[in-house]
C-alpha positions as CSV (number, residue, x, y, z in Angstrom):
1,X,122.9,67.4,16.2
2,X,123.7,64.0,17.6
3,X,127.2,63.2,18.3
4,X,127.6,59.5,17.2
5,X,126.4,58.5,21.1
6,X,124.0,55.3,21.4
7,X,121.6,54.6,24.6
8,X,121.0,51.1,25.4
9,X,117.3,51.4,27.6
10,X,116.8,48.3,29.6
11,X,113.8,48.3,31.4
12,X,112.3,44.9,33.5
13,X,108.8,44.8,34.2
14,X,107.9,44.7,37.7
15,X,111.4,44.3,39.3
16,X,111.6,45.1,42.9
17,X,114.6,47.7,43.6
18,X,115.7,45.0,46.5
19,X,115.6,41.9,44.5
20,X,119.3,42.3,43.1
21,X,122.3,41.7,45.1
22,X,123.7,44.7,44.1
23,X,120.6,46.6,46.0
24,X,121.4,44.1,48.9
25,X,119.3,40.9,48.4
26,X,121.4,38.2,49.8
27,X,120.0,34.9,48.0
28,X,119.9,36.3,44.7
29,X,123.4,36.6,43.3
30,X,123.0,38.9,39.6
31,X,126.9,39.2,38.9
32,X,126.1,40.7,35.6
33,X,123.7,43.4,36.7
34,X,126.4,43.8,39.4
35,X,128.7,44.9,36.9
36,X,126.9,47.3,35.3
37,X,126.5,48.8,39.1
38,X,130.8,48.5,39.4
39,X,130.7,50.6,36.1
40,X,128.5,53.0,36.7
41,X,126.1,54.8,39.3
42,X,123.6,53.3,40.9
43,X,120.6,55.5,42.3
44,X,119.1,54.3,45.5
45,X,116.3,56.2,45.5
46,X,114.9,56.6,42.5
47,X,111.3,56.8,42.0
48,X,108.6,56.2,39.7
49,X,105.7,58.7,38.6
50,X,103.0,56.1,39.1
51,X,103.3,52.4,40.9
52,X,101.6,51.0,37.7
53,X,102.8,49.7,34.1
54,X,100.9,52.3,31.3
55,X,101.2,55.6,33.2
56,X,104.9,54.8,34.6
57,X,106.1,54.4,31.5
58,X,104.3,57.8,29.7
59,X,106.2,59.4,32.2
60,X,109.5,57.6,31.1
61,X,108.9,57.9,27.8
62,X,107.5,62.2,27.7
63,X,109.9,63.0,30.6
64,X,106.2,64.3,32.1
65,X,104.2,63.8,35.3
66,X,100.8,62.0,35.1
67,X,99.4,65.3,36.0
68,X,101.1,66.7,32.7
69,X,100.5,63.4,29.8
70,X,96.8,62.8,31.5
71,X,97.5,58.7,30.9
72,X,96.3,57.9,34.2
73,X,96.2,54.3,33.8
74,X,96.5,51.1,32.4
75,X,95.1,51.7,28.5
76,X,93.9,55.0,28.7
77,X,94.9,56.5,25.9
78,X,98.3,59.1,25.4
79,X,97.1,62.1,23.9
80,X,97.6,63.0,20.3
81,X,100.3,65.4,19.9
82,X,102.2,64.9,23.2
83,X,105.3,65.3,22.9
84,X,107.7,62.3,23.5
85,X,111.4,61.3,23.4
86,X,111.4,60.2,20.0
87,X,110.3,63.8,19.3
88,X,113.3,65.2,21.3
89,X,115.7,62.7,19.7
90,X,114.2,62.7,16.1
91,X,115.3,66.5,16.3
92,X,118.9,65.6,17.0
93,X,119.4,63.0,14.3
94,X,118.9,60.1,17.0
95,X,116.3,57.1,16.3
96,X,114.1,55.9,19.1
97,X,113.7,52.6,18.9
98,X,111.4,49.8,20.6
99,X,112.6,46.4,21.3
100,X,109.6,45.2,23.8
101,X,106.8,46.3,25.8
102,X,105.3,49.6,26.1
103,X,101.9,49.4,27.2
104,X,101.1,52.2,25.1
105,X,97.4,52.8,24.1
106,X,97.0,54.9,20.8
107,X,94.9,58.2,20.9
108,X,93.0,56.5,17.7
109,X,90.0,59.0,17.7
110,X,92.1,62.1,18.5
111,X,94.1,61.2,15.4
112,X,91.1,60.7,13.2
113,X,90.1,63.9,14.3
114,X,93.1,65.0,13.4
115,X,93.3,63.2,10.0
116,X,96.2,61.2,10.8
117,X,96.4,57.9,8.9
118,X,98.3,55.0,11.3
119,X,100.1,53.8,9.0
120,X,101.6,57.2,7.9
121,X,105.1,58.0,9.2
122,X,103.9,60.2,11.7
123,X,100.9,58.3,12.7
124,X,102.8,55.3,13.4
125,X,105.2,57.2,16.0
126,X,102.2,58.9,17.4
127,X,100.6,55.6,17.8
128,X,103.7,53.9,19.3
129,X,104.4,56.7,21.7
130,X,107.0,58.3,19.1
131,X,109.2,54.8,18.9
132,X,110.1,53.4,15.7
133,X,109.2,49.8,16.1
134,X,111.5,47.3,15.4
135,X,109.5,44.8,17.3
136,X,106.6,45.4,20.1
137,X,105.4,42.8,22.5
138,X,103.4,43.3,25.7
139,X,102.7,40.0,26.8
140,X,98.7,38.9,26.8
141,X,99.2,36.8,23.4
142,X,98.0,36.7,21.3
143,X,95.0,39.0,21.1
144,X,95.9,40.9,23.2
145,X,94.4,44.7,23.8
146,X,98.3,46.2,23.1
147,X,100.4,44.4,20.4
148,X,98.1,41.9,18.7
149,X,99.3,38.9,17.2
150,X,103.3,39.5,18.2
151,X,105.8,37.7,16.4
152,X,107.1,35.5,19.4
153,X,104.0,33.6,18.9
154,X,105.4,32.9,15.2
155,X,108.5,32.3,16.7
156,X,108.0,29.4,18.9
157,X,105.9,27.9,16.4
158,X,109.3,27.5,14.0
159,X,110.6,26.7,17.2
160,X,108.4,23.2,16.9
161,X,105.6,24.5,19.8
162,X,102.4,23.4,18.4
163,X,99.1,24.6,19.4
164,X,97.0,28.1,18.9
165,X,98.5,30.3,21.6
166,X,102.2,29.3,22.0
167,X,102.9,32.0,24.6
168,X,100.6,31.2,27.0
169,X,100.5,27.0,26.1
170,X,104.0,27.0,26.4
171,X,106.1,29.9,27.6
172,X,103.4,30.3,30.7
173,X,102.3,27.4,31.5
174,X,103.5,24.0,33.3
175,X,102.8,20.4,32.4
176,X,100.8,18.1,34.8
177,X,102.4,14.5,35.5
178,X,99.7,13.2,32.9
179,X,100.9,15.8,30.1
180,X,98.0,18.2,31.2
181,X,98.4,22.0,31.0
182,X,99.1,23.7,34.0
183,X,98.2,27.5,33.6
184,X,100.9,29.7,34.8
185,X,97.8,32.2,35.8
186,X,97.5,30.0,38.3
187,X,99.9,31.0,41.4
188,X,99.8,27.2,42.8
189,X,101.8,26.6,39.6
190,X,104.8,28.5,40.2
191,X,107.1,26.0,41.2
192,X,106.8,24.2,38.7
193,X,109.1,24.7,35.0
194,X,107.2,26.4,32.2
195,X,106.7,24.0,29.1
196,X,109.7,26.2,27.2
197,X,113.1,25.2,26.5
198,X,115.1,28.4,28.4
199,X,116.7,30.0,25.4
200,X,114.1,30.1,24.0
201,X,112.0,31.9,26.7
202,X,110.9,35.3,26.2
203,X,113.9,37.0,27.8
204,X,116.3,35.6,25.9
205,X,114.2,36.2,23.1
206,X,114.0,39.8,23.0
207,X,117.7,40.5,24.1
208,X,117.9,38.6,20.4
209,X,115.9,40.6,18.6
210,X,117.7,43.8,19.8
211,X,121.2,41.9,18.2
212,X,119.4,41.6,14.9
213,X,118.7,45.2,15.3
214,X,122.3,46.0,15.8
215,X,123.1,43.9,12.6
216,X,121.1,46.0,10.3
217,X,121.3,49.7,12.6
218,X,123.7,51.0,9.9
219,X,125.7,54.1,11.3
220,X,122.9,56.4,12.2
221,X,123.0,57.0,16.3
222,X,120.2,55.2,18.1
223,X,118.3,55.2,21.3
224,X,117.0,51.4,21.9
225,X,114.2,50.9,24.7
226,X,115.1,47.4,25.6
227,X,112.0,46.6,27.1
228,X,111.6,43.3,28.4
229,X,108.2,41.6,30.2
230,X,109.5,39.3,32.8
231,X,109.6,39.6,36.0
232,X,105.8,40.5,35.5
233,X,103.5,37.6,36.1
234,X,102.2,35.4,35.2
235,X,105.2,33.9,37.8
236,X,106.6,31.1,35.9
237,X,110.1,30.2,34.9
238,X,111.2,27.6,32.7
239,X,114.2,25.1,33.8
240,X,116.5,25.2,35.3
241,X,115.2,28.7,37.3
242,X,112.5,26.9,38.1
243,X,114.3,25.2,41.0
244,X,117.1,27.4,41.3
245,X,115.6,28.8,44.7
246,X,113.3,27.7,48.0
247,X,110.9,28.9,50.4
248,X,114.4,28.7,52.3
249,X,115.6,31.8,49.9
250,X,112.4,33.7,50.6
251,X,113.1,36.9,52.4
252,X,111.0,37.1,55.8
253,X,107.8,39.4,54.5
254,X,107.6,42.8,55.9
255,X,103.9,43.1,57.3
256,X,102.5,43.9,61.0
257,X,99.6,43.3,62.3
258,X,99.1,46.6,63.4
259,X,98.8,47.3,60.1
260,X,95.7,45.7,59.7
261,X,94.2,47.7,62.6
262,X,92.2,50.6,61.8
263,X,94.0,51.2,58.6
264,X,93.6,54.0,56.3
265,X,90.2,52.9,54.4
266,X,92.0,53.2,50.5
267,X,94.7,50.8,51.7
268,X,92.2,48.9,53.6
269,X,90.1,48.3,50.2
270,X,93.7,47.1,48.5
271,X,94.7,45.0,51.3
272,X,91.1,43.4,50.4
273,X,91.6,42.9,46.8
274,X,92.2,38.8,45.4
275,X,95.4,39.2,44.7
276,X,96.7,40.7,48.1
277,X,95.0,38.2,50.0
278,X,96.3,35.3,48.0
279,X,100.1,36.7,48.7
280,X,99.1,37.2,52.1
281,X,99.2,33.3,52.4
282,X,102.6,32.7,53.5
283,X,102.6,29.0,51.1
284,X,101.4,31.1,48.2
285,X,104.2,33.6,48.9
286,X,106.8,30.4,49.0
287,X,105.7,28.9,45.4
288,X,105.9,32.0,43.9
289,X,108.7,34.1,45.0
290,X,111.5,31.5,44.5
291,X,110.0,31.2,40.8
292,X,110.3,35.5,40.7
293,X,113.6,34.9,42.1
294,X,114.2,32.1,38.7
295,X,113.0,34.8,36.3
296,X,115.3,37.8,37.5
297,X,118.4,35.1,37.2
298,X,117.5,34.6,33.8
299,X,117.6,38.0,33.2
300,X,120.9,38.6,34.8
301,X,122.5,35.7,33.2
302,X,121.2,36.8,29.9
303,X,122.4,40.4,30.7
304,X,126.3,39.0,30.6
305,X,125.5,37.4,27.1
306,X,124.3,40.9,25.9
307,X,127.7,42.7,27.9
308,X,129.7,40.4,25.8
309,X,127.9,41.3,22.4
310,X,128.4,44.8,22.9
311,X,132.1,44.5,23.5
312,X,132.6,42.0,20.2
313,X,130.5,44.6,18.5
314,X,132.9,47.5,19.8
315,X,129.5,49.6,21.0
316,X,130.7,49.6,24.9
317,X,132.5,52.9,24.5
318,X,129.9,54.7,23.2
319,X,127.0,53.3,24.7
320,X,124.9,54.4,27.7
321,X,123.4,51.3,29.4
322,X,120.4,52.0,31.8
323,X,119.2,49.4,34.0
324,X,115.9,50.0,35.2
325,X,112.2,48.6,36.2
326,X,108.7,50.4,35.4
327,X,107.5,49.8,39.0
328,X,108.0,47.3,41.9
329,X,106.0,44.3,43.4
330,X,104.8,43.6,47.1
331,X,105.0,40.0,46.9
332,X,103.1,39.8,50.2
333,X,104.9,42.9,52.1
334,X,102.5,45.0,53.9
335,X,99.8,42.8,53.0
336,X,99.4,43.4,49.5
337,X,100.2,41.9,45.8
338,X,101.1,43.2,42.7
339,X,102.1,47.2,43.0
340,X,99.7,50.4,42.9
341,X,100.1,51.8,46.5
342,X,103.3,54.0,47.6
343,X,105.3,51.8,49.9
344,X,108.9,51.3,48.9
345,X,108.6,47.9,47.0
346,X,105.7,49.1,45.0
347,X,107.4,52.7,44.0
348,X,110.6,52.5,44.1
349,X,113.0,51.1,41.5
350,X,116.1,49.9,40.7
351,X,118.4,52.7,38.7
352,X,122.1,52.0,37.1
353,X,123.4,54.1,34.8
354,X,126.4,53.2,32.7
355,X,128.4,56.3,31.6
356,X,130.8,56.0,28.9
357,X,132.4,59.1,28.5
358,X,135.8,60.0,30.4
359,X,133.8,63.1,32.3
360,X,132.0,59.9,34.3
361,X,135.3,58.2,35.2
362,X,135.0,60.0,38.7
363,X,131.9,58.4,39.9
364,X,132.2,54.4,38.5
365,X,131.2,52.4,41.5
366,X,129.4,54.8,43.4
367,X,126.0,55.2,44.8
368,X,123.6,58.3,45.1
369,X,121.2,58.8,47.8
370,X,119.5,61.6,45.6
371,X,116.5,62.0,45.2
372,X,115.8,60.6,41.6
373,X,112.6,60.3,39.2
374,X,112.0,58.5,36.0
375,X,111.0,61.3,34.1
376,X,114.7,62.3,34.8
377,X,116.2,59.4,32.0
378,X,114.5,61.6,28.8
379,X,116.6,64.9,29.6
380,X,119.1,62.5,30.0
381,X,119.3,61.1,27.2
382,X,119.1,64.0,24.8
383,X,121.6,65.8,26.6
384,X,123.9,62.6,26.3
385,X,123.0,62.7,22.5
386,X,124.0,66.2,21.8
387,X,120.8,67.5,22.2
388,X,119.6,70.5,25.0
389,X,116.4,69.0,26.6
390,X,113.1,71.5,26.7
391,X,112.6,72.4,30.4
392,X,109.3,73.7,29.7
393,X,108.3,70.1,28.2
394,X,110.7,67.7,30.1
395,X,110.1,67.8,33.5
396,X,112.6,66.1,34.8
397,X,116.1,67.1,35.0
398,X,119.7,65.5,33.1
399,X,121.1,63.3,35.1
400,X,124.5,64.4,33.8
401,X,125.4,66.5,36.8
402,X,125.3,63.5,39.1
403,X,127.1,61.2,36.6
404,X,130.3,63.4,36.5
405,X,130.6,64.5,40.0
406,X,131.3,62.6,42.9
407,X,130.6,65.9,44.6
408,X,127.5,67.1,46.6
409,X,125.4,69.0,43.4
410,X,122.2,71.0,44.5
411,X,119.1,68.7,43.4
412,X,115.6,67.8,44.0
413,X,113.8,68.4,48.1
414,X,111.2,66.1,46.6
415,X,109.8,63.9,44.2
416,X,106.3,63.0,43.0
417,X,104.1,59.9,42.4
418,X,100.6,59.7,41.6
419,X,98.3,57.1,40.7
420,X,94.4,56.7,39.9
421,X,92.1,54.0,41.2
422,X,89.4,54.6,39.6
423,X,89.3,51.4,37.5
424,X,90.1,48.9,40.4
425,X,87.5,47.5,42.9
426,X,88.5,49.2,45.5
427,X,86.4,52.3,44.2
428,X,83.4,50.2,43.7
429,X,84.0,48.7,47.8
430,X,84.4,52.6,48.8
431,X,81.7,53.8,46.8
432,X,83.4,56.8,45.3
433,X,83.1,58.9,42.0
434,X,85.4,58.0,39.5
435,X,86.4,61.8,39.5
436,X,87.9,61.2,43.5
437,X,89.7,58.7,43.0
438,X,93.5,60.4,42.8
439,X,96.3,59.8,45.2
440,X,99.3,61.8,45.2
441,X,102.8,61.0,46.8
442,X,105.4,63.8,47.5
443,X,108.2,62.9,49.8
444,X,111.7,63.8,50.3
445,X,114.6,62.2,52.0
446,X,112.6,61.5,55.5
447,X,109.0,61.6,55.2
448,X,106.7,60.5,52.8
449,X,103.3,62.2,52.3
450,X,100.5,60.8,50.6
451,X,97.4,63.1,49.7
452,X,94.1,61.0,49.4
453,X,91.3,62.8,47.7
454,X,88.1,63.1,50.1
455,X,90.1,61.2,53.0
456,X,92.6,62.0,55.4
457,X,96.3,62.1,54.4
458,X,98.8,58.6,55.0
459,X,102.8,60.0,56.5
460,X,105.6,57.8,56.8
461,X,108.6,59.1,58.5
462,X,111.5,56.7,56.7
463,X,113.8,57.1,58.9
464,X,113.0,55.8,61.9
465,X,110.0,53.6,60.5
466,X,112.2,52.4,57.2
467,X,110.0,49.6,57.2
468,X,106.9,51.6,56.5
469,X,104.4,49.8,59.5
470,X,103.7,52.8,61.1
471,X,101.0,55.4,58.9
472,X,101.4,58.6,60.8
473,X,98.6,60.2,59.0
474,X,96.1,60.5,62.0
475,X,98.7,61.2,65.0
476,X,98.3,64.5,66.5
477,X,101.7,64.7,67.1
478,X,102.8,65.3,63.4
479,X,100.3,67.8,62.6
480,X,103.0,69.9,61.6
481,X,104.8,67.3,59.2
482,X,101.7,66.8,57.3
483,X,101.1,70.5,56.8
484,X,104.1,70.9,55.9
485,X,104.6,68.4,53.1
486,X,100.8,69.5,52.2
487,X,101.4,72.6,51.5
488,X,104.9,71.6,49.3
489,X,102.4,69.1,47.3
490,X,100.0,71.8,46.5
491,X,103.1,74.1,45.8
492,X,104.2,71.4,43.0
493,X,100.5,71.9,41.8
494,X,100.5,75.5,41.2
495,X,103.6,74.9,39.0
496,X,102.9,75.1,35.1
497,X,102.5,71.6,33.7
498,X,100.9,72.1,31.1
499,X,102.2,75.6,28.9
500,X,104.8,73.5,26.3
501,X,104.8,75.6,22.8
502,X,107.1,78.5,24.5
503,X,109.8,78.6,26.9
504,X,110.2,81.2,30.2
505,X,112.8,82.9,28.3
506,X,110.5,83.3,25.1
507,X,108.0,85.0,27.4
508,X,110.8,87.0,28.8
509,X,111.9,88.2,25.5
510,X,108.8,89.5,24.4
511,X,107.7,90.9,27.6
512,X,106.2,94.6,27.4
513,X,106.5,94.8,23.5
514,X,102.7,96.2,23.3
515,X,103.8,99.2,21.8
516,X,106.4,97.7,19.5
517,X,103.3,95.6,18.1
518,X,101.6,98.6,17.7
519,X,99.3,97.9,20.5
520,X,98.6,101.4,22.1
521,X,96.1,100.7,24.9
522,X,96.1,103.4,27.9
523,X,97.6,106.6,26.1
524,X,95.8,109.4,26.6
525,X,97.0,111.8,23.9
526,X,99.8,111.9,20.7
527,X,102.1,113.9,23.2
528,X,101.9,111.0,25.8
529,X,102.5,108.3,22.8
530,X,105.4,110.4,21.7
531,X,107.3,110.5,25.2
532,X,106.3,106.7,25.1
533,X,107.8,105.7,22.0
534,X,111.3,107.8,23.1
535,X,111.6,106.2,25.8
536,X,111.3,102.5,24.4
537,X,114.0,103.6,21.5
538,X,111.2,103.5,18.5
539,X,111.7,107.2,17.8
């Protein structure tokens, strides 16, 4: 049962790994996140399970691979009856509750099927992913296909901001220099403030909604996904983040031309979607980025607020605090926007891990260069609770092992990332079948191997092309890499995903028990049973 432990979940949306100055970024000073960092552990290379908001986080929040939860992408739907965190922790004694965005689509027919009423107790944590809601907002307001009508909405209205969709009139948009709106949509908008007052932006507003969670929590222990939406776009900060950076602060993008020549033709249709060509123009990039930059500073300041209520509220020492992003952002790098593909900014994440317990003490301050996956924070978490996670339904592993040893410990060769494009355009511009449209990442510590159905493969060797500009996929010369990582992808597909009602060590157990269940296939004769039966101990 659980042993009076709390987790405090903080996930941004769309939060490069590098755009902290704890993960290097020299402009962009986030003192507070830098704390939790001189704390705890941060992971330097810890990786998502798909480069894009709903299927990333079904993997966080099952501790499964996309291959395993079948939520491929952005609102298709998790399956009825999947097991979750909440399912792991509700067995423990540990709520799991939802401050924020999940991006979760409800398996509504399955659970009609079923018979499962939404508004039952057990059809609202199917519906929700297995979260108890305290409050859910995914951005989109306020019809939007996730959370409708969310309460922030409601919020700024008391707040005094008139009009019929606050959040987007407001909290994402500028004002012209004749009191027109100025759509924060709109990427030429950037540099300008959003209409909001700061505090009462949407960052600050959900890190105030988890405190009045805390006021009314009572003693049971609790798991809180802090989940909040910015940086994701639309990319628009109020004052004074708005100005807070310059084109001057704007790291020099990481592209080549090369990389535009003769390029593998799945990355060739992305490079060609809107949004990568309009963050391939370097004075987009400089409107934009700075006002990224503003939104991640609001977060971080607003992150020492949230420190500070956790101390008056004497929760530090027995709180876990994750730090973490669904999925990066190119911002222009490699000639893309947005995420979706498998180069570092788009997969990769930011990953710090607060410890509180005395058996961490060893490794505050440190950094690991192990391999590390998201589905790895749900074992975590129920094994910080008291709990003993499921390996044959979380497949990830505890993170436990690296937090109290400072010490080499024997983990992962690889990790995994998949993502479908089946829904974007650049299926329709390559004319494929919705059914071939799966790519598959497996890399370890040097290379990085992507499998593209019906095309040849991409290979990236990291360490002497860290930059990712050089796609060894067609070179002769690493024929041998790619077979080799091939061949370790379709080892990780052979593996059971999929067999969760009964562990390897159930199966042992009741391995070659046909007689004992009175199952007497292949005996020829009474005598032969007999002999049988001694031998076994059931005479």
């Amino acid at each position: 049962m659980a042993n009076g432990r709390n987790v405090l979940w903080i996930m941004c949306d769309q939060l490069r790994f590098d755009y902290l100055s704890c993960y290097g970024h020299p402009h962009l000073h986030t003192p507070n996140i830098d704390r939790l960092a001189e704390r705890g552990v941060r992971f330097n290379r810890a990786y998502v399970q798909s480069p894009i908001c709903g299927p990333s986080r079904m993997s966080f929040y099952t501790g499964r691979y996309v291959r395993s939860h079948g939520s491929t992408w952005n609102g298709i739907p998790l399956r009825v009856g999947e097991p979750t965190l909440g399912d792991h922790l509700q067995e423990i004694g540990v709520r799991n509750v939802l401050v924020g965005k999940t991006h979760m689509r409800a398996d509504t027919e399955g659970m009609a099927r079923l018979g499962i009423s939404p508004e039952s107790f057990i059809g609202a944590r199917v519906a929700e992913c297995g979260f108890e809601v305290f409050e859910r907002d995914d951005g989109l307001h306020p019809d939007g296909p996730y959370s409708p009508n969310p309460e922030y909405d409601s919020y700024l209205k008391a707040k005094g901001y008139d009009g019929p969709n606050q959040w987007e009139r407001w909290a994402n948009s500028a004002e012209g220099s004749d009191g027109e709106i100025l759509s924060g949509w709109l990427l030429g908008h950037s540099d300008k403030p959003a209409r909001v007052q700061a505090e009462h932006a949407e960052t600050p507003y959900m890190i105030q909604r988890f405190k009045d969670f805390v006021a009314v929590a009572g003693d049971q222990p609790w798991c809180v996904h802090l989940s909040l939406i910015k940086p994701h776009w639309p990319y628009i900060v109020p004052a004074p983040y708005h100005d807070m950076y310059s084109a001057e602060d704007v790291l020099p993008v990481v592209r080549s031309e090369e990389e535009r020549q003769n390029p593998h033709p799945v990355f060739k249709a992305f490079m060609g979607e809107r949004v990568s060509k309009a963050f391939s123009n370097d004075e987009t990039r400089a409107k934009v980025i700075p006002a990224y930059m503003g939104l991640i500073k609001q977060i971080d300041d607003e992150i020492g607020k949230l420190m500070e209520f956790l101390d008056e509220k004497g929760l530090t020492d027995n709180t876990m605090i994750v730090f973490t992003s669904d999925h990066g952002d190119y911002l222009g790098d490699h000639w893309m926007g947005e995420k979706e593909l498998f180069h570092e900014p788009s997969v990769k994440i930011p990953l710090i891990v607060v410890d509180p317990r005395p058996e961490a003490d060893g490794t505050r301050g440190t950094i690991s260069d192990d391999l590390v996956e998201a589905i790895d924070l749900a074992p975590t978490f129920v094994e910080f609770c008291g709990g003993t996670p499921k390996p044959n339904v979380l497949e990830g592993r505890s993170l436990l092992p690296l937090l109290e040893s400072a010490e080499q410990v024997a983990w992962r060769e690889f990790t995994i990332s998949e993502y479908d494009y089946s829904m974007r355009n650049a299926r329709m511009d390559l004319g494929l079948p919705v059914s071939d449209c799966h790519l598959a990442m497996i890399m370890d510590k040097r290379w990085k191997f992507i499998h593209a159905e019906g095309f040849r493969p991409m290979l990236f060797d990291l360490q002497e092309d860290p930059q990712e500009l050089q796609d060894l996929g067609a070179d002769s010369t690493y024929a041998a890499e790619r077979e080799r990582m091939s061949d370790a992808l379709f080892a990780w597909y052979r593996k059971h995903h999929t067999r969760i009602t009964m562990t390897d060590e159930q199966i042992a157990a009741n391995a070659g028990k046909e007689l004992q269940a009175g199952i007497l296939i292949g005996y020829t004769d009474e005598e032969e049973l007999e002999e049988a039966k001694r031998e076994q101990g059931l005479l």
